[in-house]
C-alpha positions in Angstrom: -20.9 14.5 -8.7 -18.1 12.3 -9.8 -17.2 8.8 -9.0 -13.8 9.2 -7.6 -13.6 10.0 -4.1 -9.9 12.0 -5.2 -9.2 13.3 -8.3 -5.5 14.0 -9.3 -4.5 15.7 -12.8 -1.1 16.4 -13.5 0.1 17.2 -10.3 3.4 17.8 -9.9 5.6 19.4 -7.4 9.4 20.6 -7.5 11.0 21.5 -4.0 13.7 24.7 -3.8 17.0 23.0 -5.3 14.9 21.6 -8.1 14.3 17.8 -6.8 11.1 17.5 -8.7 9.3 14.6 -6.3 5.5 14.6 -8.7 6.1 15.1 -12.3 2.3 15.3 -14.0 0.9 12.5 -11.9 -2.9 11.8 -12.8 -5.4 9.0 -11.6 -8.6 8.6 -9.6 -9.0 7.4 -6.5 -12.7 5.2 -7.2 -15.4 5.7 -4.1 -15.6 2.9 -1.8 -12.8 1.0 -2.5 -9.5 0.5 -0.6 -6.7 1.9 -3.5 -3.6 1.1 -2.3 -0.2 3.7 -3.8 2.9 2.0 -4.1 6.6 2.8 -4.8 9.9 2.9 -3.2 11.6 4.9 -1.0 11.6 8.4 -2.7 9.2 8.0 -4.6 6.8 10.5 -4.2 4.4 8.7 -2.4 4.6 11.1 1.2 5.0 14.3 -0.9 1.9 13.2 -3.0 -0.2 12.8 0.3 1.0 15.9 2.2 -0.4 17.9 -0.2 -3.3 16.4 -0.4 -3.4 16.8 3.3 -2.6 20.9 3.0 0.9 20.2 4.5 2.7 20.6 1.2 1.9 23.4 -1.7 1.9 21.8 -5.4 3.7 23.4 -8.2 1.5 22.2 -10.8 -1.3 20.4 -11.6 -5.1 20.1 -9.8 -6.8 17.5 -6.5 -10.2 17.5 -6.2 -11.2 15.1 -2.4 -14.7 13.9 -2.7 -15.6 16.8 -4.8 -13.5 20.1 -3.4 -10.7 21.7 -5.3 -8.0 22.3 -2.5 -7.1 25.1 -3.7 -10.4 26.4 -4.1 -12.2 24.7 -1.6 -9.5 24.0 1.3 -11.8 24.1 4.7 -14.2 21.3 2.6 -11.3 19.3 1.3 -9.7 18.9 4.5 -12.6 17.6 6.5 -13.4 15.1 3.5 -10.3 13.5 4.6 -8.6 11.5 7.7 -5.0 11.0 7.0 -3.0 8.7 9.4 0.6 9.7 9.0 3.9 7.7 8.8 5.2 9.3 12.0 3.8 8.9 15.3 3.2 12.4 16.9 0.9 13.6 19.1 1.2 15.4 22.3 2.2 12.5 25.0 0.6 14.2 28.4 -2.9 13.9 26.8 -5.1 11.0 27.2 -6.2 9.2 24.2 -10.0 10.4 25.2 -8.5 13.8 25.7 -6.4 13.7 22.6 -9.7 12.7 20.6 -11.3 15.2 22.1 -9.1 17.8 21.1 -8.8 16.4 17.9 -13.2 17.0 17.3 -12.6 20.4 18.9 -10.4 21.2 16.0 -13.0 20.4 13.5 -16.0 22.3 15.3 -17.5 18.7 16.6 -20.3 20.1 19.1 -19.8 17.3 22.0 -23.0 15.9 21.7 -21.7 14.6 18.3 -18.8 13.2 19.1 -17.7 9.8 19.2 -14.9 9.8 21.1 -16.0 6.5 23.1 -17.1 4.8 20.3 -13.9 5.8 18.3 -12.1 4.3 21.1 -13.8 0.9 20.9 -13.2 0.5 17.5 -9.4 0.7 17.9 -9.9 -1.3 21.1 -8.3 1.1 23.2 -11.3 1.6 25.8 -9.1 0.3 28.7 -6.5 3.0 27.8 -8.9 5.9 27.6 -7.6 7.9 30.6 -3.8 6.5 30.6 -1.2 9.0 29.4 -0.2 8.5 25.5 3.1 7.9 26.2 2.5 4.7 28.2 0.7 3.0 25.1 2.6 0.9 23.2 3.5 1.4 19.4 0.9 -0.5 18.4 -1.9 1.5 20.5 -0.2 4.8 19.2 -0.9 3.7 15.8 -4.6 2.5 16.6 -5.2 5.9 17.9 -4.1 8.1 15.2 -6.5 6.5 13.5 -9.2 7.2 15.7 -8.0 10.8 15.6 -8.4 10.4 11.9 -11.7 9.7 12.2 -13.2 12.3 14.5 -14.7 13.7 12.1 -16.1 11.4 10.5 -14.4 11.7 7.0 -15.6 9.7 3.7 -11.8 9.0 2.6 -9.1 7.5 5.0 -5.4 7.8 3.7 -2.9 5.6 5.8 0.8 6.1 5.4 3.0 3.3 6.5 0.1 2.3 9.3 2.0 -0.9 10.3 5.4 0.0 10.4 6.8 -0.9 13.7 3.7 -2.9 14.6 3.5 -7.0 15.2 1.4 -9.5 13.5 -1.4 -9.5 16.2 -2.0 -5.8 15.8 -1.3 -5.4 12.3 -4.4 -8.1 11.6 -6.9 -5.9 14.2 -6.0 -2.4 12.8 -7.0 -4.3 9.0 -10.0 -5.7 10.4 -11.1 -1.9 11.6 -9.7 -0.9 8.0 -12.1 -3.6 6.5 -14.6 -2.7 8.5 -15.1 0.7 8.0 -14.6 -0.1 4.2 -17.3 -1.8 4.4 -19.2 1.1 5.8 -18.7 3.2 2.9 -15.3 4.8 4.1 -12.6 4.9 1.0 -9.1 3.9 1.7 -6.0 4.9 0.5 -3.2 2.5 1.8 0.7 2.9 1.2 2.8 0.5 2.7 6.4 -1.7 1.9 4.4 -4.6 3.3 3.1 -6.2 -0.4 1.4 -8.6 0.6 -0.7 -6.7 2.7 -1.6 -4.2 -0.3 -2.0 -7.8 -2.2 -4.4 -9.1 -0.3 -6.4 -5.4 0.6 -6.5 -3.5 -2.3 -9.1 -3.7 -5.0 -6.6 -1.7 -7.2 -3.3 -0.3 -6.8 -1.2 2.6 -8.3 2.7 2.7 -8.7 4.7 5.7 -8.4 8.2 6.1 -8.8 10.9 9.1 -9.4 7.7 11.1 -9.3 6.0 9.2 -11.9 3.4 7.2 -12.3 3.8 4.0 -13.9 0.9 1.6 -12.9 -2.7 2.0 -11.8 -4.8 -1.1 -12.6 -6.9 -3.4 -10.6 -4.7 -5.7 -8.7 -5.8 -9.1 -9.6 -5.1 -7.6 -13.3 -1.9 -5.8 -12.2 -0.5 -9.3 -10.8 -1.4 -11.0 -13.9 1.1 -8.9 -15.9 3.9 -10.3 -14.1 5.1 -12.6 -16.7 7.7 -14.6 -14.7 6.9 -17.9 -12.9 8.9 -20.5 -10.9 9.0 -24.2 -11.2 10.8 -25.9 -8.4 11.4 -29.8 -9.3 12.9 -32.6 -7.4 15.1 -35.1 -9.9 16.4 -38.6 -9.3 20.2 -38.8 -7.7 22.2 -36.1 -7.4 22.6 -33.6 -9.6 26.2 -33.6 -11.2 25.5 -30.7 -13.7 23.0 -27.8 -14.1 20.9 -28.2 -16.5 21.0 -25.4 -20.2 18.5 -24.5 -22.3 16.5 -21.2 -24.1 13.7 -21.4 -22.6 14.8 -20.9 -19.1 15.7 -17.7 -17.5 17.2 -18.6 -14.2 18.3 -21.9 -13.2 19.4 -22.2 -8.8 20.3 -25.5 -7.5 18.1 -25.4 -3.7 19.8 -28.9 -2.6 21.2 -31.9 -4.2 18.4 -33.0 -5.8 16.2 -29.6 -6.3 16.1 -27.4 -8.8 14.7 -24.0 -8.8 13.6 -22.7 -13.0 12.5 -19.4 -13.8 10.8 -18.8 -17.3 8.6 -16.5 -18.9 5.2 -17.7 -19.0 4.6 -15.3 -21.8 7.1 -17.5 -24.1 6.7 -21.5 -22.7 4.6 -23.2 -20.7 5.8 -25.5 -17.5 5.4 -28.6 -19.3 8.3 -27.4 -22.0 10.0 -26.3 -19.1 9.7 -30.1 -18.1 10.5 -31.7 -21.6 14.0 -29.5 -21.6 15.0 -30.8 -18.3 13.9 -34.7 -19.8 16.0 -33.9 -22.6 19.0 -33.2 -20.7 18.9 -36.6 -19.5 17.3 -35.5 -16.0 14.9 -37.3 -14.3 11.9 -35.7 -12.7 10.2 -36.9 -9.5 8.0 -34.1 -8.2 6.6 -30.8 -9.3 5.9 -27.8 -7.7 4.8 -23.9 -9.5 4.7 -20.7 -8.2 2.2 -18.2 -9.6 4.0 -14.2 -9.5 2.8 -12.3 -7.1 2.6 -8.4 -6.2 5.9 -8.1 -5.4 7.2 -9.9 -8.8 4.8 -7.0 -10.5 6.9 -4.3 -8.3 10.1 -5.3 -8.2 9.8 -5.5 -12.3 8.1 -1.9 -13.3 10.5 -0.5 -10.4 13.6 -1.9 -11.8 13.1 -1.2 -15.0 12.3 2.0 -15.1 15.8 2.4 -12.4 17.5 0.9 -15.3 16.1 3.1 -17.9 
């Protein structure tokens, strides 16, 4: 059996009208790990996971989940996955016990095997069990389409947008379920805008955009690609001029005695950063870096290939 929990080759898909949303997308999806899929709006990102889901028929290309050929093997594909979806919709006169119910039903649960009350624990919903749907907050209607995800007891999760809409306090419990059933073996497939939430979750991350993809790579090695950093320095008096030289990319004044230098790291190092501005006749006090980050990685394979 193979390692990846989803297998994706050359998938592509082109809607009536010819808008071509996958164009010969291919990567795995390792077992066991949270993988987070990343792009702008448009993408492909949705299109990508509603086939995956059955919702959307490819035009090209092959998915294997945990094994099963969709096309192939549909019924076995399907209930290798839970998918969370962006949009919250579910019937609003159910009960979230009733609506997890209904939800096992579906997959031919026999109700001595399903876990409806635990389920409900885990998203810390117990308390709401019996109240209409529509009562619960955003944040509870998120937590329970994941537990309707789950009723089945799938080996993959895929979470689209889970936190959109939702505050800090329940944003941090639905990651510590995430984590938890992570840890339990469960493989997760995370996209969301929030980047440092993929940053500080995923043990590797794929980039899509217009329909291709242009990054899949561990993300501690992903973010060391970014090649731009930031040293912020505080200088003696007032500055009267902004400082010139090769070596820097940007230079921002942040107050009258703060600068603000970007430079490729790739090219100089901070401390000939520091020599220019000495140089120049500038005096500096204090020192501050900034290491890139995910969203430097992002914002710098996204807008270059919108430039391209």
């Amino acid at each position: 059996m193979s390692d990846a929990a989803i297998e994706i080759r050359d998938l592509a898909k082109t809607y009536a009208g010819g808008k071509r949303a996958l164009d010969g997308v291919t990567f795995d999806v390792p077992r066991g790990q949270i993988f987070g899929l990343l792009g702008p709006n448009g993408a492909g990102k949705s299109t990508l996971i509603n086939i995956l889901a059955g919702l959307v028929m490819k035009t090209g290309g092959s998915a294997r989940i945990w094994g099963f050929d969709i096309n192939e093997h549909p019924r076995n594909a399907k209930r290798a996955i839970g998918i969370v979806p962006q949009e919250i919709l579910f019937d609003p006169f159910f009960t979230p016990k009733e609506a997890l119910e209904i939800q096992a039903g579906l997959y031919g649960i026999p109700k001595g095997e399903r876990k409806t009350d635990e389920l409900l624990a885990a998203v810390r919903l117990t308390d709401k069990a019996d109240a209409y749907a529509r009562t619960l907050s955003g944040g509870m209607k998120r937590r329970l389409l994941v537990a309707k995800a789950m009723v089945h007891s799938p080996p993959i999760l895929v979470l689209d947008e889970p936190t959109a809409g939702v505050d800090i306090e329940l944003r941090q419990q639905l990651w510590d379920y995430v984590r938890q059933l992570n840890r339990q073996g469960v493989t997760v497939v995370l996209t969301t805008h929030y980047l440092e939430e993929a940053e500080e979750l995923c043990d590797r991350i794929a980039i899509i955009n217009h329909g291709q993809l242009i990054a899949n790579e561990p993300t501690r090695e992903l973010i060391a690609k970014a090649q731009d950093k930031v040293v912020r320095v505080e200088v003696a008096g007032d500055l009267t001029t902004m400082p010139d030289n090769a070596c820097f990319d940007r230079v921002e004044r942040l107050g009258p005695t703060t600068l603000e230098i970007q430079y490729r790291k790739d090219k100089v190092n901070a401390g000939e950063v520091l020599g220019a501005l000495q140089k120049s006749g500038i005096e500096v006090v204090d020192v501050s870096t900034r290491d890139p980050d995910l969203e430097d990685v992002f914002l710098a394979l996204t807008s270059d290939r919108e430039d391209a």
